[in-house]
N, C-alpha and C positions, 0 to 999 in steps of 0.2 A: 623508771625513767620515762620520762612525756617523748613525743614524738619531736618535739621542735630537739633535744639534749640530745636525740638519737642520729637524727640529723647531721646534727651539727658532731658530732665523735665520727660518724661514718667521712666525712669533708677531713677532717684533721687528720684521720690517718691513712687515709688514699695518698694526701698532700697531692695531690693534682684536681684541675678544674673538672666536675664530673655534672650531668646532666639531671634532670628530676629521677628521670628511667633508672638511669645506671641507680641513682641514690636509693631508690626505692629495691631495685635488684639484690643491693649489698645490705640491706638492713632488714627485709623482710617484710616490713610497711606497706601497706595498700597506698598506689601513685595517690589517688587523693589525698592519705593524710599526709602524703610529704609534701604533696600542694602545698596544705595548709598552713605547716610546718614550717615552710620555707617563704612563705607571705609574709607569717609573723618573723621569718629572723632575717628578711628583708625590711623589714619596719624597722627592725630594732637596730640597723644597720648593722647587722653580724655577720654577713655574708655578700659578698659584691659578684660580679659578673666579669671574667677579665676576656670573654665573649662571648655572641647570643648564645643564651640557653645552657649554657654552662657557670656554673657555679666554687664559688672557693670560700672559706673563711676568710675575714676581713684580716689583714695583718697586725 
């Protein structure tokens, strides 16, 4: 599994808004690649902000 799918599985089953840290805490990932991770599924609009710095999968 890539980093951006890893991401995005740790978001859906927290099901609460969690921060880059926590994301990276819970999946094992170095904070940079969930940076990156989370750039690209902010592009792809897959994931929104419901405030700063915290993140959720898009509904």
């Amino acid at each position: 599994m890539d980093a951006k799918a890893i991401v995005l599985e740790v978001l859906k089953k927290e099901g609460e808004p969690m921060s880059a840290g926590q994301i990276a805490e819970k999946s094992g990932l170095d904070r940079k690649e969930v940076d990156k991770a989370m750039n690209a599924l902010k592009a792809e609009e897959q994931i929104v902000s419901p405030k700063r710095c915290y993140w959720t999968p898009k509904p």
